[in-house]
N, C-alpha and C positions, 0 to 999 in steps of 0.2 A: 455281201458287198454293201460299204455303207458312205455316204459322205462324211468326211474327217472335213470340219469347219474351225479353223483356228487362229489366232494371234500372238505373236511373241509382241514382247516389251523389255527394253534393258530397266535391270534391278540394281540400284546403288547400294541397297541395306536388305538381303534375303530377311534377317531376324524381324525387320519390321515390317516388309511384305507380309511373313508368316502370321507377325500381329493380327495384320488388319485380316487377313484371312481368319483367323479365328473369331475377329470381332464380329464379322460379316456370316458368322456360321457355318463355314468350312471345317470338317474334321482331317484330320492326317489318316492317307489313307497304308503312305509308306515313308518312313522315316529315308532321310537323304542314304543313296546307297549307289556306289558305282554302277554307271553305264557303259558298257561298248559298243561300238554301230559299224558295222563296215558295210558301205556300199560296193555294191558291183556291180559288173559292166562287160560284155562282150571287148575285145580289142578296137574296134570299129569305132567305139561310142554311140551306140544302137538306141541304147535307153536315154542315153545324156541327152541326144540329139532330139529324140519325141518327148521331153519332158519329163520321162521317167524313173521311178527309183525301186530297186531291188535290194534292200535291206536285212543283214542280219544283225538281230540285237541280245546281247547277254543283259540282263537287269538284275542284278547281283547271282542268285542261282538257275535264272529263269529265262528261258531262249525263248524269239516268235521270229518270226518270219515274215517279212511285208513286201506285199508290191503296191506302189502310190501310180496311180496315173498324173498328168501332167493335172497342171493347178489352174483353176478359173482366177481372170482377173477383178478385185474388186477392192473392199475393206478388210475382207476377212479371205485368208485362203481358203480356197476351198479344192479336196481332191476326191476322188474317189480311193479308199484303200480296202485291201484286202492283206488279212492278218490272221495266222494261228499258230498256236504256240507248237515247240518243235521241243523234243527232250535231247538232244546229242547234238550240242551248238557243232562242236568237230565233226562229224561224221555230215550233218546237213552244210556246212563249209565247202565238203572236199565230193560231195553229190554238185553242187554249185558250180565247182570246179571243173569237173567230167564234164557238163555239158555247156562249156567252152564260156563260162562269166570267170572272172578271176578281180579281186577285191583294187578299188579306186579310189576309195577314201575312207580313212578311218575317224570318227571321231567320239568322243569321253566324254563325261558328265558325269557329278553327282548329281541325283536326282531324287526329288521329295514330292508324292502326290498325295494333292488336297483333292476333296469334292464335299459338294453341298447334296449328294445323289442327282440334281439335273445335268452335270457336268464337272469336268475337273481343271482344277490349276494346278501346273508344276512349277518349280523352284528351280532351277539348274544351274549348278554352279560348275564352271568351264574352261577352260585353258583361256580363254582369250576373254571372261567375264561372266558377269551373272546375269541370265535371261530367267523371264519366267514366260509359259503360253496357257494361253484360257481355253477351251475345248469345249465346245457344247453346240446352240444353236446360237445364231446369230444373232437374234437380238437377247437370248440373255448372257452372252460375250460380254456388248453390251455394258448391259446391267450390272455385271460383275467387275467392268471394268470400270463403269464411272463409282463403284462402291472403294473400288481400289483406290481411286483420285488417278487414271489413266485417261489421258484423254484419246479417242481415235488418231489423230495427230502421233499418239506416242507406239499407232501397233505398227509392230514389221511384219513382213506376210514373207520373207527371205527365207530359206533355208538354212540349214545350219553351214553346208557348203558354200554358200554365196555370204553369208556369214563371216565366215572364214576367208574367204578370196579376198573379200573387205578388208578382213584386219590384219591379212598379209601385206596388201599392198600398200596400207597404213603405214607398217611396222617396218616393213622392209624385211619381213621376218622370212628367213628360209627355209620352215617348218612344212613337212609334205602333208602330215594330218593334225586334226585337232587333236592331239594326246596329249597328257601330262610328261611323259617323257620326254616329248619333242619340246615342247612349250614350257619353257622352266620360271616360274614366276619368280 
């Protein structure tokens, strides 16, 4: 069980995010590669309601499993998570299912991880834009971020859900999940 301390920022130019990530000494840890994410939830809204997230994620061949506790308020998110990797994304799905969660939201990303080894940045490019999030400790978030030219000013501590809620209600859009199918650019 560990604290996950993080920030998102909106990306106008991934290519030259990635620049300066290399200039800054960041190596690629995984080139951009489809994400799937479905959250779930009892019918009640059990987890939504305590701040909770129950996640399954595919990352190109590669399944894990997370539960997030509800999130500290501050500059940086901060949650408790617990995660490990699962080999049978379908069969841990429909284990999910039996014990009465059933999936709530879906959402997509390609997704490319940097790290300097004290932490990582990703890249994520997504049905509704491109975010990237900085992963580490706090103050070298930070660091990584004024090296970025991010000011604190520019982090979101939102969810990819709340996210989304946003740029529906923006859009007017009446897309159920962030996918690429639903979301046609």
């Amino acid at each position: 069980m560990a604290d996950e301390v993080e920030v998102k920022f909106l990306v106008d130019n991934a290519e030259e995010l990635e620049r300066k990530l290399r200039e800054a000494g960041f190596q690629q840890k995984t080139p951009s590669t489809f994400e799937r994410n479905t959250l779930y939830d009892r019918p009640s809204g059990e987890l939504r309601k305590k701040g909770e997230v129950l996640r399954l994620r595919q990352f190109g061949e590669k399944w894990k499993l997370t539960h997030k506790s509800k999130g500290k308020e501050g500059p940086h998110k901060v949650r408790i998570e617990r995660e490990t990797a699962v080999s049978k994304g379908d069969e841990t799905d429909a284990i999910i299912r039996a014990i009465g969660f059933e999936p709530v939201f879906v959402y997509e990303k390609y997704r490319a991880e940097w790290t300097d080894t004290n932490g990582d940045v990703v890249v994520d490019r997504t049905p509704i834009g491109n975010l990237a999030e900085i992963e580490g400790k706090a103050e070298w978030i930070d660091e990584v971020a004024k090296k970025l030219g991010i000011s604190q000013q520019q982090y979101i501590t939102k969810s990819y859900v709340e996210l989304f809620q946003d740029w529906r209600a923006k859009t007017g859009s009446s897309a159920r999940n962030m996918s690429f199918d639903e979301i046609k650019s």
